[in-house]
C-alpha positions as a Markdown table, in Angstrom:
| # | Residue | x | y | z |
|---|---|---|---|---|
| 1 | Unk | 4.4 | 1.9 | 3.9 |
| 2 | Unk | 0.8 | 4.1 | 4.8 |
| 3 | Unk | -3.1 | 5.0 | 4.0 |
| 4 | Unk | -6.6 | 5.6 | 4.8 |
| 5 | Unk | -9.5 | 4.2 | 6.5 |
| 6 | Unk | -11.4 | 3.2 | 3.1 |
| 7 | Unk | -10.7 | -0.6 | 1.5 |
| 8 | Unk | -10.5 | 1.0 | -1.7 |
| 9 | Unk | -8.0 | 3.0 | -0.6 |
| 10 | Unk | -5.9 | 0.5 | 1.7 |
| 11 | Unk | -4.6 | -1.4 | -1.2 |
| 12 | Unk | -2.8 | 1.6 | -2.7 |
| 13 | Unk | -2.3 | 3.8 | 0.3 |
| 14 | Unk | -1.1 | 0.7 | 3.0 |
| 15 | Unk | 2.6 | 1.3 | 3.1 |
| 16 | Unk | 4.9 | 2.8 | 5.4 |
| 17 | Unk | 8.1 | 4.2 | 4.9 |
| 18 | Unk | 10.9 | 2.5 | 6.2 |
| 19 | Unk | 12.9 | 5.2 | 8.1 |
| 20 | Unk | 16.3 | 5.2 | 7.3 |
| 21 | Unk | 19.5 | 5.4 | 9.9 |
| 22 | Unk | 21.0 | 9.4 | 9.7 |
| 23 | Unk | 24.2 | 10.1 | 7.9 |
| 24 | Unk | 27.4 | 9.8 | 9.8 |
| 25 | Unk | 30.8 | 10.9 | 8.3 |
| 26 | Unk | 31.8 | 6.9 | 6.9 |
| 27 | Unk | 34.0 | 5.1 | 9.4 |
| 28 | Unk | 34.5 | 2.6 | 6.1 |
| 29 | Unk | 37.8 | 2.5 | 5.9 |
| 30 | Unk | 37.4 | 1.4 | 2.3 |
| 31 | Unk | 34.9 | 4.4 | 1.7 |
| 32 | Unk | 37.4 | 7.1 | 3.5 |
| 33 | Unk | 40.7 | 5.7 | 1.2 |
| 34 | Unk | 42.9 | 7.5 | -1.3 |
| 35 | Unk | 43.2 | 6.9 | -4.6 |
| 36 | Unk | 44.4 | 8.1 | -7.8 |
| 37 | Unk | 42.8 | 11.1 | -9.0 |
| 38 | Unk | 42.0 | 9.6 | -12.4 |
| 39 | Unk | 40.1 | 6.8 | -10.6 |
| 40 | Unk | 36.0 | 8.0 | -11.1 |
| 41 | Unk | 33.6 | 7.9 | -8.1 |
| 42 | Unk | 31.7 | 5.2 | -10.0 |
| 43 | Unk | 34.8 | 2.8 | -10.5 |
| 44 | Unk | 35.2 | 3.0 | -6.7 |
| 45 | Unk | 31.5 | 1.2 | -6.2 |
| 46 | Unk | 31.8 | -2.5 | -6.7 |
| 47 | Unk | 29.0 | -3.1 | -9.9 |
| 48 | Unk | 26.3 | -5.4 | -7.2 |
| 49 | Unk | 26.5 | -2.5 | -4.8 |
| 50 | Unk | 26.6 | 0.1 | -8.5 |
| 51 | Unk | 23.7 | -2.0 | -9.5 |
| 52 | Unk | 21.6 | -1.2 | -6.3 |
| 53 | Unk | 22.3 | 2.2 | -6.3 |
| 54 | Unk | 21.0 | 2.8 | -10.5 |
| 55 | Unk | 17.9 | 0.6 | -9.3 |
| 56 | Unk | 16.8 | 2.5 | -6.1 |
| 57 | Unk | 17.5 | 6.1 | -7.7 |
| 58 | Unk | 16.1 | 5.3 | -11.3 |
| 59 | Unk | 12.8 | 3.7 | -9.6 |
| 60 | Unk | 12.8 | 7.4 | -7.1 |
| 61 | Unk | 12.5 | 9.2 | -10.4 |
| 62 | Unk | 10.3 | 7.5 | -12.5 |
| 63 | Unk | 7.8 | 7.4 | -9.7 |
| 64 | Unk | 8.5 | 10.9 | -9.1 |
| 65 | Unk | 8.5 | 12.4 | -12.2 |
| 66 | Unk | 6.6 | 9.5 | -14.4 |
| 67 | Unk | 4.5 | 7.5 | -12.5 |
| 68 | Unk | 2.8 | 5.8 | -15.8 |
| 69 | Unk | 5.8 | 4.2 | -16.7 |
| 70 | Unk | 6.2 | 2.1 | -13.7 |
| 71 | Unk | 3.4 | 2.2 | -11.5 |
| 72 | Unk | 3.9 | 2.2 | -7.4 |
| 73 | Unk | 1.5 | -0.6 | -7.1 |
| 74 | Unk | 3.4 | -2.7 | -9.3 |
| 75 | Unk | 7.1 | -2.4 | -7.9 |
| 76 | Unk | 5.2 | -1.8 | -4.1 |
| 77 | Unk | 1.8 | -3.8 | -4.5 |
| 78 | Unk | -0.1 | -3.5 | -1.2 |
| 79 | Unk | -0.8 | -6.6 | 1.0 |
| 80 | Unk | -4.1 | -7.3 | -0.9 |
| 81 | Unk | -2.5 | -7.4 | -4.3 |
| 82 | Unk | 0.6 | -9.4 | -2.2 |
| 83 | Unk | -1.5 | -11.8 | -1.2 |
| 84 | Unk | -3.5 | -12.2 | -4.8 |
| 85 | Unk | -0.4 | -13.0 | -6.4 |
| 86 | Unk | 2.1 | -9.9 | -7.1 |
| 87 | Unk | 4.8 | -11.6 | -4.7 |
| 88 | Unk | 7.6 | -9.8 | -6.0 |
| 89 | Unk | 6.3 | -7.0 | -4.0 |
| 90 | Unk | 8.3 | -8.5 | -1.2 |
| 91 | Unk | 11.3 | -8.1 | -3.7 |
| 92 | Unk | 11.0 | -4.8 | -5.2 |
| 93 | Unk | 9.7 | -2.7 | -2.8 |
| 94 | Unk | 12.9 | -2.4 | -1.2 |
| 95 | Unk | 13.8 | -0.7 | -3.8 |
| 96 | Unk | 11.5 | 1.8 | -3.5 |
| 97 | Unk | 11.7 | 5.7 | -2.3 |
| 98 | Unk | 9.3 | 8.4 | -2.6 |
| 99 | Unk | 11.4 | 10.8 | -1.2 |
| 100 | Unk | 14.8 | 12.3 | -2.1 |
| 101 | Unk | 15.8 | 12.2 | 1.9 |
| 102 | Unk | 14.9 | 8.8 | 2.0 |
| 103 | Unk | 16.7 | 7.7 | -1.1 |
| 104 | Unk | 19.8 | 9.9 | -0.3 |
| 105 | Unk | 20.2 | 8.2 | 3.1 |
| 106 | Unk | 19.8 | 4.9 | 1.9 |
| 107 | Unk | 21.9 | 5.0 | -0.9 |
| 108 | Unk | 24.9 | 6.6 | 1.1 |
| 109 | Unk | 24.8 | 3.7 | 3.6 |
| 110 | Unk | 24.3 | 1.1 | 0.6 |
| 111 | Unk | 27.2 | 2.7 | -0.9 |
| 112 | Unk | 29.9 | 2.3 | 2.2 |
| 113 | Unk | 28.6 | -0.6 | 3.5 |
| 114 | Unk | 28.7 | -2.5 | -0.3 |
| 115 | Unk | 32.2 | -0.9 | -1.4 |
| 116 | Unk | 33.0 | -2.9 | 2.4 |
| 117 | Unk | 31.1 | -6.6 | 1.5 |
| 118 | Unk | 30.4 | -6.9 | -2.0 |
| 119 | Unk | 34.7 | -7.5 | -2.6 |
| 120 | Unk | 34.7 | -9.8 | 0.6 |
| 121 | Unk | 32.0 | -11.8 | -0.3 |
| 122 | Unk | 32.1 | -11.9 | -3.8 |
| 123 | Unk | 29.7 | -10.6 | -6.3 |
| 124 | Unk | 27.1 | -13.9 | -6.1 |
| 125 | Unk | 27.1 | -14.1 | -2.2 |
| 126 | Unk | 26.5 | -10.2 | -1.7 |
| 127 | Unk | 23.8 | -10.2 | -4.2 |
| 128 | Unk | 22.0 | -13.2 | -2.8 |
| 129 | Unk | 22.8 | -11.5 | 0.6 |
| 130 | Unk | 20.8 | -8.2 | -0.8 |
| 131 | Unk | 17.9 | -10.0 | -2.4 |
| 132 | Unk | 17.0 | -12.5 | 0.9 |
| 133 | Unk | 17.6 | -9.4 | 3.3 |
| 134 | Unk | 15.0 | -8.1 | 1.3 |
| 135 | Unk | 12.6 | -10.3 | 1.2 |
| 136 | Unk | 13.3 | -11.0 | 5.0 |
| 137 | Unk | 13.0 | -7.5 | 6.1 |
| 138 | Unk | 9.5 | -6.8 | 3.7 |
| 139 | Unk | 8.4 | -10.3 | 5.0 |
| 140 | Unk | 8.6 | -9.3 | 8.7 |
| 141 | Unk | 7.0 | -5.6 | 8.2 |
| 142 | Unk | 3.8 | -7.7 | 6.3 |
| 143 | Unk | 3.9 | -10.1 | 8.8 |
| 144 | Unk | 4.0 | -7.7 | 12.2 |
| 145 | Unk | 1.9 | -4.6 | 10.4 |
| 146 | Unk | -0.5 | -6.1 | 7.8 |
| 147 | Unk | 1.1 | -3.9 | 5.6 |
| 148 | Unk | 3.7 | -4.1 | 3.0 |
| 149 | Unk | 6.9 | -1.3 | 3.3 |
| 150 | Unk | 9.1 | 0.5 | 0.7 |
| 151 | Unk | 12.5 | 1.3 | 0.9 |
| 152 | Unk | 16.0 | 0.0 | 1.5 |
| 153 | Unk | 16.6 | 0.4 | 5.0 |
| 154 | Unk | 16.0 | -3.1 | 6.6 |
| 155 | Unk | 18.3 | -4.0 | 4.2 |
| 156 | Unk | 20.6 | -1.5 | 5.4 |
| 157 | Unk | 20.2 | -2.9 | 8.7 |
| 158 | Unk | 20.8 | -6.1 | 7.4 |
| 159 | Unk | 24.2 | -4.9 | 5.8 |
| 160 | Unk | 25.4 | -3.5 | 9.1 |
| 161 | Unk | 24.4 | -6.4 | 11.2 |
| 162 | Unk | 26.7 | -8.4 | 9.2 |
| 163 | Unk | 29.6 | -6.1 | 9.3 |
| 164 | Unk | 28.5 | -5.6 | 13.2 |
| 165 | Unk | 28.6 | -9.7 | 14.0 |
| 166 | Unk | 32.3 | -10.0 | 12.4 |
| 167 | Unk | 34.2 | -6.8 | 13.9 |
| 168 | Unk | 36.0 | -8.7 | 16.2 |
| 169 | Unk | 37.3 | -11.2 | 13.5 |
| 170 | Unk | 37.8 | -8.5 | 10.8 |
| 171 | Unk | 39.8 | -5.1 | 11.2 |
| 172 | Unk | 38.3 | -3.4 | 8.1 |
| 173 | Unk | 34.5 | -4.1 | 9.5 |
| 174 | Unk | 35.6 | -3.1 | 13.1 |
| 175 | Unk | 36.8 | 0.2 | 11.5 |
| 176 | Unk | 33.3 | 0.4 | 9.7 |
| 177 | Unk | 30.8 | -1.0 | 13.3 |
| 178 | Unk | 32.5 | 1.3 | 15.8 |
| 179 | Unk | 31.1 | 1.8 | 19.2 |
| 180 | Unk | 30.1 | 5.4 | 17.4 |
| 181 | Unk | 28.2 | 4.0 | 14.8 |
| 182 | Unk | 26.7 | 1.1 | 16.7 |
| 183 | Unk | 25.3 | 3.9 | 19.2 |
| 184 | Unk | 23.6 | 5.5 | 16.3 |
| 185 | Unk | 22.0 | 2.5 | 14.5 |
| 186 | Unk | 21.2 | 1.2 | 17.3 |
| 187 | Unk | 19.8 | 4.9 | 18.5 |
| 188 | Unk | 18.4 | 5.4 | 15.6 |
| 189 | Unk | 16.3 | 2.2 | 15.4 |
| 190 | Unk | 15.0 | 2.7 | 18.7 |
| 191 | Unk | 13.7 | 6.5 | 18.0 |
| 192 | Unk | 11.8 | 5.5 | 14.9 |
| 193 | Unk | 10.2 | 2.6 | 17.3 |
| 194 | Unk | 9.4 | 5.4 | 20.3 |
| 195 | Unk | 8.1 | 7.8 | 17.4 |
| 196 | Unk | 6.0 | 5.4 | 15.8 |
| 197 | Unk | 4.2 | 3.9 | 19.3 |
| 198 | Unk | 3.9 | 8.0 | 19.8 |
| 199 | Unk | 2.2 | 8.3 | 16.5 |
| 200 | Unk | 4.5 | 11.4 | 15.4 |
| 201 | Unk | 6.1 | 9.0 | 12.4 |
| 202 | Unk | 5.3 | 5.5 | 11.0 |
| 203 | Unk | 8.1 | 3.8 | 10.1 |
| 204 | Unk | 8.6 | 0.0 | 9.3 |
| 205 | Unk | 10.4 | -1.0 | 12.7 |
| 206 | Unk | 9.8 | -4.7 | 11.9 |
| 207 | Unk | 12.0 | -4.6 | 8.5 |
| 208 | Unk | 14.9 | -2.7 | 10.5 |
| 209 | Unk | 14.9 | -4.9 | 13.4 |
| 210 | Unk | 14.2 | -8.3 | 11.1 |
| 211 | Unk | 16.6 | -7.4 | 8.9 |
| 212 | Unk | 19.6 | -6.5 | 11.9 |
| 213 | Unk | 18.6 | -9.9 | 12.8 |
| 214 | Unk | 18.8 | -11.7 | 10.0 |
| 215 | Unk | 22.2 | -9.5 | 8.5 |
| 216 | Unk | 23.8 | -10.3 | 12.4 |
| 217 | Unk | 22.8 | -14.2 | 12.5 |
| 218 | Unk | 24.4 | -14.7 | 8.9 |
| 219 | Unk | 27.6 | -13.3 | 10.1 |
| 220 | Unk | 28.0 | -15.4 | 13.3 |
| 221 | Unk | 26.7 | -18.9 | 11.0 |
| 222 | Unk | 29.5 | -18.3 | 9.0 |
| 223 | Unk | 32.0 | -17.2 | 11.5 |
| 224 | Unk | 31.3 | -18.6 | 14.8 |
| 225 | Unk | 30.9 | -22.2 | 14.9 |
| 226 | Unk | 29.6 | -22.4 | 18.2 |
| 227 | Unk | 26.7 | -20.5 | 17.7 |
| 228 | Unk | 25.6 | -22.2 | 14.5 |
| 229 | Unk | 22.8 | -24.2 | 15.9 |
| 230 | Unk | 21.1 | -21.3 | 17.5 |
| 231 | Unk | 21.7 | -18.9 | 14.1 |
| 232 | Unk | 20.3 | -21.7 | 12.1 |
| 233 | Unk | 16.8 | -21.8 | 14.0 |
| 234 | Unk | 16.6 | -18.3 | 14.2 |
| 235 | Unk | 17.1 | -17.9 | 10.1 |
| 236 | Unk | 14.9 | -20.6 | 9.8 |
| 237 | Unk | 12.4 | -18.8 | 11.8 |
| 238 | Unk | 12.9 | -15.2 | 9.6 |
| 239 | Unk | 12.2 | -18.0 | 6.3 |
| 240 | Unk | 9.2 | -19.1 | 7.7 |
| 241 | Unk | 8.0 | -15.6 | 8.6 |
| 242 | Unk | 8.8 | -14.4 | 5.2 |
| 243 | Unk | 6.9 | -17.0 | 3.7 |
| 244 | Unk | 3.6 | -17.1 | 5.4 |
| 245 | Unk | 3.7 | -13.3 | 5.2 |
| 246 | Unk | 2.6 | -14.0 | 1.4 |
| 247 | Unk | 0.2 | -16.8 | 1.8 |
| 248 | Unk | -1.0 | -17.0 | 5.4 |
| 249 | Unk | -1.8 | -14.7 | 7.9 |
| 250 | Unk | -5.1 | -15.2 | 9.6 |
| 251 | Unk | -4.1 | -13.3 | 12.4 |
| 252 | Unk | -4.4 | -10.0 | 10.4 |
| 253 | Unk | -7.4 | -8.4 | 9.7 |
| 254 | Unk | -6.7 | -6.7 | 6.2 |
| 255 | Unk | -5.6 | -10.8 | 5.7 |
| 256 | Unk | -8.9 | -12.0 | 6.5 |
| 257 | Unk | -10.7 | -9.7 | 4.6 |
| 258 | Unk | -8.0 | -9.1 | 1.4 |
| 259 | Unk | -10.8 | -10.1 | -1.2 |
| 260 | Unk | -12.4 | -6.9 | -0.5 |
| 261 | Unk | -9.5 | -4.6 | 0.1 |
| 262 | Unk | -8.4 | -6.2 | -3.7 |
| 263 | Unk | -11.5 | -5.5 | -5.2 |
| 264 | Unk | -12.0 | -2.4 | -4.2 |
| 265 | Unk | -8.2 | -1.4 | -4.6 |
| 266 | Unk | -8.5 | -2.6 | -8.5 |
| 267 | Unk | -11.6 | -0.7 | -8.6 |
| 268 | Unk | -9.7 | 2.6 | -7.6 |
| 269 | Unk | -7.0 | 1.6 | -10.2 |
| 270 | Unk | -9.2 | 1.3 | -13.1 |
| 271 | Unk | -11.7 | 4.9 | -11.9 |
| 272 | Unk | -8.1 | 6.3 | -12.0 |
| 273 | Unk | -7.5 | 4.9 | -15.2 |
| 274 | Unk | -11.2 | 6.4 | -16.6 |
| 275 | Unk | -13.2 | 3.4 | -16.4 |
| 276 | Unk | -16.9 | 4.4 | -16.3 |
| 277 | Unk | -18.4 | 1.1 | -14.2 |
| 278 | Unk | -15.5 | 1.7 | -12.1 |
| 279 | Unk | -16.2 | 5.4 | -11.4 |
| 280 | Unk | -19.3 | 4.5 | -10.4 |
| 281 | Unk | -18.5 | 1.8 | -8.0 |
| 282 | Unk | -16.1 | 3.7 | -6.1 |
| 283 | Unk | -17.8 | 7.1 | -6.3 |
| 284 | Unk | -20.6 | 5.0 | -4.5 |
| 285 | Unk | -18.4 | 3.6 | -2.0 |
| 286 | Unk | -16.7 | 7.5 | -1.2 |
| 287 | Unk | -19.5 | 9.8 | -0.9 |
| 288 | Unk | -20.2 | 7.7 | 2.3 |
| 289 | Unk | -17.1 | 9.2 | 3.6 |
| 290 | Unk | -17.0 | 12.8 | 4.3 |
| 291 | Unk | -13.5 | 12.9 | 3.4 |
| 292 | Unk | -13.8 | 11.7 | 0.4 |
| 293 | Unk | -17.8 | 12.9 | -0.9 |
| 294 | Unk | -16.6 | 15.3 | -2.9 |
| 295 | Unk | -14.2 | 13.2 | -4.7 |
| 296 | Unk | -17.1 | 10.4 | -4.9 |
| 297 | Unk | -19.9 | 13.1 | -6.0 |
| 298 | Unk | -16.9 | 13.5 | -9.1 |
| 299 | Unk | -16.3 | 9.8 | -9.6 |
| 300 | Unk | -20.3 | 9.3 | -9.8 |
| 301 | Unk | -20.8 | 12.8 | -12.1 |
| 302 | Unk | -18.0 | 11.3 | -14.6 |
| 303 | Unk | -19.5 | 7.8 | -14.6 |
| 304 | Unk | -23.0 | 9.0 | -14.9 |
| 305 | Unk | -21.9 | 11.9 | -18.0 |
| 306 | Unk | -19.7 | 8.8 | -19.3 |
| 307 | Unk | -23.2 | 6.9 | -20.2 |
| 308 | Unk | -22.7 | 4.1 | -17.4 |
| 309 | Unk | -26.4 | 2.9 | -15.8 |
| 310 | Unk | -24.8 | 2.2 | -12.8 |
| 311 | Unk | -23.3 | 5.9 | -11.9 |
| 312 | Unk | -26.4 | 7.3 | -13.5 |
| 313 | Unk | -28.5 | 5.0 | -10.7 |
| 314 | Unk | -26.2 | 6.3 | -7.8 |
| 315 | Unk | -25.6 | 9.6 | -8.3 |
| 316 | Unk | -29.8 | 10.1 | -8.9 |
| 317 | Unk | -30.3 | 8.2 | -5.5 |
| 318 | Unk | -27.9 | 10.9 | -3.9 |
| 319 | Unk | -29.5 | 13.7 | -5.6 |
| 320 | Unk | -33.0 | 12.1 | -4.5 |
| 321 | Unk | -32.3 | 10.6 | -0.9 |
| 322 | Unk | -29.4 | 12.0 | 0.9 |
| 323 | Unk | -29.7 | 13.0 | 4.4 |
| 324 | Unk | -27.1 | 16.3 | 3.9 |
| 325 | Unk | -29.7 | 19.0 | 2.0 |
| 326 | Unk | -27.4 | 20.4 | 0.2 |
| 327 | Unk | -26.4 | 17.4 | -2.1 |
| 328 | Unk | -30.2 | 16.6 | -3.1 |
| 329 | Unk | -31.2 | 17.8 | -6.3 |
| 330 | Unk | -34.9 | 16.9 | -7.6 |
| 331 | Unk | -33.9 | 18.0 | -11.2 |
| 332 | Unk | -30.7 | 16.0 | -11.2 |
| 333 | Unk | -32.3 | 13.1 | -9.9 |
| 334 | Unk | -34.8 | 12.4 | -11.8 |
| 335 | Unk | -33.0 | 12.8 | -14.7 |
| 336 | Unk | -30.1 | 10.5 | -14.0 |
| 337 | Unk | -32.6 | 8.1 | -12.9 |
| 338 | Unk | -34.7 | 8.2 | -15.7 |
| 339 | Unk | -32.1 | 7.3 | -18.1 |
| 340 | Unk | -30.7 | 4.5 | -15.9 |
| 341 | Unk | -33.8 | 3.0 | -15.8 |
| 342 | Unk | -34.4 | 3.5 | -19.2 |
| 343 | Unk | -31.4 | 1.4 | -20.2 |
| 344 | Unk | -31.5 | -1.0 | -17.8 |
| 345 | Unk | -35.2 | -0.9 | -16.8 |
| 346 | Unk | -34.9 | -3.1 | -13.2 |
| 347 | Unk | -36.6 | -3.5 | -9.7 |
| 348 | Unk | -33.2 | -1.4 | -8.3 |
| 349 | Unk | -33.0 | 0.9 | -10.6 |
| 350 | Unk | -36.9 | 1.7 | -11.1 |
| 351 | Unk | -37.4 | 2.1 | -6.9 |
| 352 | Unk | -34.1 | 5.1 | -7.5 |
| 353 | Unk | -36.5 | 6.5 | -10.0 |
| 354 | Unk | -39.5 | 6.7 | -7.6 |
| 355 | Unk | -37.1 | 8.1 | -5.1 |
| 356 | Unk | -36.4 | 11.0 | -7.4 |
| 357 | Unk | -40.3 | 11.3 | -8.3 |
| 358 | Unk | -40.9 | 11.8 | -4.7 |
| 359 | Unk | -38.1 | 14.0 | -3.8 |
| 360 | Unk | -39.4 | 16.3 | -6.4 |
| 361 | Unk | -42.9 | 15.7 | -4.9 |
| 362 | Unk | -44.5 | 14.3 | -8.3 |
| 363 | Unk | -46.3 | 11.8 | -5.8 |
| 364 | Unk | -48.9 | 10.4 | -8.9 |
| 365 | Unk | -45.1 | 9.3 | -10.5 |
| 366 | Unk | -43.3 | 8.2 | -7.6 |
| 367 | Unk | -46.5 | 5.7 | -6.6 |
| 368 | Unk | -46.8 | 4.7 | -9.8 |
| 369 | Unk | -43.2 | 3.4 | -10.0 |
| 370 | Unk | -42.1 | 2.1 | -6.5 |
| 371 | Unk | -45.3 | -0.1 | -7.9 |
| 372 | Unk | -43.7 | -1.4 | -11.1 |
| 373 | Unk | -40.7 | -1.5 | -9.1 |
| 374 | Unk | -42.5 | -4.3 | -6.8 |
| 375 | Unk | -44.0 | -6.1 | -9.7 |
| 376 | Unk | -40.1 | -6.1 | -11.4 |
| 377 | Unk | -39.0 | -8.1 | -7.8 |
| 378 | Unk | -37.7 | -11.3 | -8.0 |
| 379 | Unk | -39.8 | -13.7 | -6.0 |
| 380 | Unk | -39.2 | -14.7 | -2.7 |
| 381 | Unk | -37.6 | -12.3 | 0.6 |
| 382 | Unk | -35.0 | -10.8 | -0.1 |
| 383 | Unk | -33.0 | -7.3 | 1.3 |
| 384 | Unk | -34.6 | -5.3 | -2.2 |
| 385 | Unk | -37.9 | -6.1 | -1.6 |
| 386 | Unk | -38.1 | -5.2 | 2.0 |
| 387 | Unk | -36.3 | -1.9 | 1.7 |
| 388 | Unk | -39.0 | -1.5 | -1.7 |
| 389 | Unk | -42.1 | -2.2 | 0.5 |
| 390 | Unk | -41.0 | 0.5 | 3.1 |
| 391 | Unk | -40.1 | 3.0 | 0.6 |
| 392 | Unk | -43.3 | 2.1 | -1.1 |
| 393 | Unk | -45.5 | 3.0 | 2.7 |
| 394 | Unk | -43.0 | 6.5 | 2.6 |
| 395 | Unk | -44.3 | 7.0 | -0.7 |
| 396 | Unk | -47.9 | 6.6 | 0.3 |
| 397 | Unk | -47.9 | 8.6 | 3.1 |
| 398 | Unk | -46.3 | 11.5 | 0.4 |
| 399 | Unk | -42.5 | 11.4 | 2.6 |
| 400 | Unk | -39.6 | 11.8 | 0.9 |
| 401 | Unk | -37.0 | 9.2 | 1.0 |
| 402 | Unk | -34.5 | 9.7 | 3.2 |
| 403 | Unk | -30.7 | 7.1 | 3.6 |
């Protein structure tokens, strides 16, 4: 689960990937047994663990290869949109893999672990198992991170921790959790933590670890009475977690401030989508990052040559006041300016068009207008009218405005 430093960007770009545990030759003796050779590989998957499978790989290449028919921020909504509603996101986005690694692994521990559970559980318990894992393990990496995750691993985890907690009572699970395996889950889990403290990899450590936890404390309630008490708390604890990851976290940063990061995500959605008013909105908020001018400067140009007032007004007052040379343009900002203020003649929009006046040194013009643009104020003090009165004294003394 992973993104920028911009708000508008956080909500689609905060995810990180949950790093999945490498392939090992299946110790499953389930996996690793004969059968006939008219039997299909499919009819050897129990259907939950089937089910899982379909889902995770059908979801990898319709985002892959058709990401309008289901949109990553509506099976992996980012905490913003998490926390304005889109809960399922704590659901779904385990189900979710960008990357044909991170699918294949997933999928090939899914696969030997479920053909191992789902027929000692039953089809109703293993399910439920899958779905709370899930929202345990995407709960946890919300909770710790601030940021939701995508993929199936902590469920993975949560799979294994089960089988782990019951080796001793269960000769088909001890052949599956051997002191080989164990080393490289375990092994594993730890590298992805070193890598990501190193900032080489980000992986979501919290939805491995929360979800061994969780998969490891089901297997003792169940199976070792006198460690009930202690596994009940502890799963009560993950529940609570996993709840207040979707309504309360006032701890976290982007959770104090998720109005904003939704706002602006939705207004990256719809400039995606073509929306002129959004264009404009977040071509104004980009071209104050260097990273991302360029892609602003575009935003703004397709809002303005769209016919929206409000791209028009912002990309004339980048043309007109910019402090990098080489994005002024007198011509270009007078006339965007002039035909924002001519369809929405206001005090904001008429001080842009004295900006332009003055950047292309018509200093009659530009006086002229920062003027109406006072008389056009609202009364009473307010942000506008002081940055007005200074850009009217610039004006004045025939400078150039300059932000």
């Amino acid at each position: 689960m992973s993104d920028p430093e911009f708000p508008e960007a956080v909500p689609s770009a905060q995810r990180v990937s949950v790093g999945d545990p490498p392939l090992l030759p299946s110790p499953n003796p389930v996996a690793t047994a004969r059968v006939p050779a008219t039997t299909s590989v499919i009819s050897k998957v129990p259907p939950v663990t089937l089910a899982v499978l379909v889902i995770c790989t059908t979801l990898f290449l319709l985002l892959n290869y058709a990401p309008t028919v289901v949109p990553i921020d509506v099976v992996a909504p980012s905490g913003p949109r998490l926390w304005h509603g889109a809960v399922w996101g704590l659901l779904t986005s385990a189900f979710v893999h960008l990357q044909v690694w991170h699918v294949g692994f997933n999928m090939w521990w899914t696969r030997d672990l479920g053909r191992l559970m789902e027929p000692k559980l039953g089809r109703t318990r293993f399910a439920a198992f899958i779905v709370t894992s899930a929202l345990v393990s995407s709960g946890w990496q919300l909770l710790v991170s601030g940021a939701t995750g995508i993929g199936f691993s902590g469920v993975v985890y949560a799979l294994f921790g089960f089988v782990a907690s019951r080796r001793s009572r269960d000769p088909e699970y001890a052949g599956f959790a051997t002191p080989r395996t164990t080393r490289w889950m375990l092994g594993w889990l730890v590298l992805c933590i070193v890598l990501t403290v190193a900032k080489v990899w980000t992986v979501g450590n919290a939805a491995h670890v929360s979800g061994l936890v969780f998969g490891w404390l089901v297997g003792v309630y169940g199976a070792t009475p006198r460690w009930k008490l202690v596994a009940r708390s502890v799963l009560a604890l993950l529940g609570l977690g996993t709840i207040l990851s979707a309504v309360y976290m006032p701890w976290s940063e982007a959770w104090r401030v998720r109005k904003i990061l939704f706002y602006y995500g939705d207004v990256a959605a719809r400039a995606a989508a073509g929306d002129a008013q959004a264009q404009g909105e977040a071509g104004a908020l980009y071209v104050h990052y260097a990273e991302r001018r360029e892609e602003g400067i575009a935003l703004l140009q397709r809002s303005a040559e769209a016919g929206n007032p409000f791209g028009m007004n912002n990309l004339a007052w980048l043309r007109a006041t910019s402090m990098d040379a080489s994005l002024r343009s007198a011509d270009d900002a007078v006339h965007w300016a002039t035909l924002a203020e001519a369809r929405e003649p206001s005090a904001s929009y008429t001080d842009t068009l004295a900006a332009a006046y003055a950047e292309a040194q018509r200093w009659d013009e530009a006086l002229a207008t920062e003027k109406k643009a006072m008389e056009r104020l609202p009364p009473g003090p307010s942000e506008l009218r002081t940055s007005t009165e200074r850009h009217l004294a610039l004006i004045e003394n025939h400078q150039a405005i300059r932000e």
